[in-house]
C-alpha positions as CSV (number, residue, x, y, z in Angstrom):
1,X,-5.7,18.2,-13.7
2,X,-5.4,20.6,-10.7
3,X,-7.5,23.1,-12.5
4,X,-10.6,20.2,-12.3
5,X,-9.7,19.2,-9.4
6,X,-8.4,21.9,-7.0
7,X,-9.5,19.8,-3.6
8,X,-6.5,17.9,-4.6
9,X,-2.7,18.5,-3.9
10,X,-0.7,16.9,-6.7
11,X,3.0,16.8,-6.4
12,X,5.2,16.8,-9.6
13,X,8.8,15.4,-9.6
14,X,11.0,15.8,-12.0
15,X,11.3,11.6,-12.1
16,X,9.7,8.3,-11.8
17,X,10.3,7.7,-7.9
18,X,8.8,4.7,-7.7
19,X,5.2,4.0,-6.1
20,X,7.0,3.2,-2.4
21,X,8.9,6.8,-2.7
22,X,5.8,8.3,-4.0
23,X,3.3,7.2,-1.2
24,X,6.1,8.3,1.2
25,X,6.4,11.4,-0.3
26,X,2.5,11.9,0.2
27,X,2.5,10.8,3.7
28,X,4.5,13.2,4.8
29,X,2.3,16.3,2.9
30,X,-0.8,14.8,4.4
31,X,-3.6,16.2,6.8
32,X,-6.9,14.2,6.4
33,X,-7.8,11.6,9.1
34,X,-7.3,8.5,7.2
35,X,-4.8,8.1,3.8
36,X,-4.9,6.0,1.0
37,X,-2.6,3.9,-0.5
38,X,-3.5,2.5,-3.7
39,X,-1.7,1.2,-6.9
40,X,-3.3,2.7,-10.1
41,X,-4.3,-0.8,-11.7
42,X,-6.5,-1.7,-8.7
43,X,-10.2,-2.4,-8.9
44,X,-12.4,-2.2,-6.2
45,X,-16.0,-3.4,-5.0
46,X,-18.3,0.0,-4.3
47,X,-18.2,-0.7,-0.4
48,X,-14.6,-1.0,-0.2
49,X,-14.1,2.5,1.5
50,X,-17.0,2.7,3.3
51,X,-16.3,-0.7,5.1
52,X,-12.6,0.2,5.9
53,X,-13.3,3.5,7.4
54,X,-16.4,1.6,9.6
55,X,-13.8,-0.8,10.6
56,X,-11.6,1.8,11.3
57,X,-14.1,3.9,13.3
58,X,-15.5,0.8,15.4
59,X,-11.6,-0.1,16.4
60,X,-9.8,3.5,17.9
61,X,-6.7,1.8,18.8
62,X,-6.0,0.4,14.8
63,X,-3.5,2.2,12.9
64,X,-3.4,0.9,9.8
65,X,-5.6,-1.8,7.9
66,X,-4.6,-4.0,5.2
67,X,-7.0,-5.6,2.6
68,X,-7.1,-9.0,0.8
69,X,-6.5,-8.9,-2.5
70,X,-8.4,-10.7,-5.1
71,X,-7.4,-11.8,-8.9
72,X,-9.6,-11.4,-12.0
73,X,-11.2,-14.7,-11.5
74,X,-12.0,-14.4,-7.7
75,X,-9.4,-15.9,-5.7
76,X,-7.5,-14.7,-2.9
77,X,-4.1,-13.6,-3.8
78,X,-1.6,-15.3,-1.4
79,X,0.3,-13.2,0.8
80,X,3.3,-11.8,-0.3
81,X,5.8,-12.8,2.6
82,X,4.1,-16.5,2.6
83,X,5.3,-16.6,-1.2
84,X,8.8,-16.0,-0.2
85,X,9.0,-18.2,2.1
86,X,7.6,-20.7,-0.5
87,X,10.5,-19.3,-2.4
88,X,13.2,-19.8,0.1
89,X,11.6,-23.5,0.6
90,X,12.2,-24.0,-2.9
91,X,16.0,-23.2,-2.7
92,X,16.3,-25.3,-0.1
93,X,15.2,-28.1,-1.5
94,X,17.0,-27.3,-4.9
95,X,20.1,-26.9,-3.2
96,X,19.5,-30.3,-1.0
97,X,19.0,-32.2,-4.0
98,X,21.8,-30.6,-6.4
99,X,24.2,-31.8,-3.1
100,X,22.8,-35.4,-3.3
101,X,23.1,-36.0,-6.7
102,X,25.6,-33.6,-7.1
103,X,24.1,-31.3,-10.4
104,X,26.7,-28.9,-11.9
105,X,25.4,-26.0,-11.7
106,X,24.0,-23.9,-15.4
């Protein structure tokens, strides 16, 4: 790969770090004015770049911008932390009613 595309630095580790450990590891090893997180099973519209650095650009004081994400049929995926707090809801309750009616637990 490096050999067809020598504009790009790619770093090789000797194991699977994980896409969190990876991006990190890029951080650190960057230089360009704006960096790019993205997981490898994402699809994007055309203008997704061009739209984020323009928002970028017209707002100097942002240092970061997040996207919403979208499944195959078109809808928004919820936001991660309001699905744990859904989560944490649900245990709640679960644990509410197991102390009313008094369900052994397995």
């Amino acid at each position: 790969l490096q050999s067809r595309f020598p504009f790009v630095h790619f770093i090789a580790n000797k194991e699977n770090l994980g896409f969190a450990k990876g991006c990190n590891l890029a951080l650190v090893l960057s230089t360009g004015r704006y960096v790019l997180f993205l997981n490898p099973d994402t699809i994007i519209p055309e203008d997704c770049f061009s739209r984020c650095i323009a928002f970028m650009e017209s707002k100097p004081d942002a240092g970061a911008i997040g996207i919403r994400m979208i499944d195959g049929s078109g809808r928004f995926l919820k936001d991660p932390k309001e699905l744990f707090r859904i989560r944490l809801h649900l245990i709640q309750v679960i644990r509410v009613v197991k102390t009313i009616y008094r369900i052994p637990a397995g």
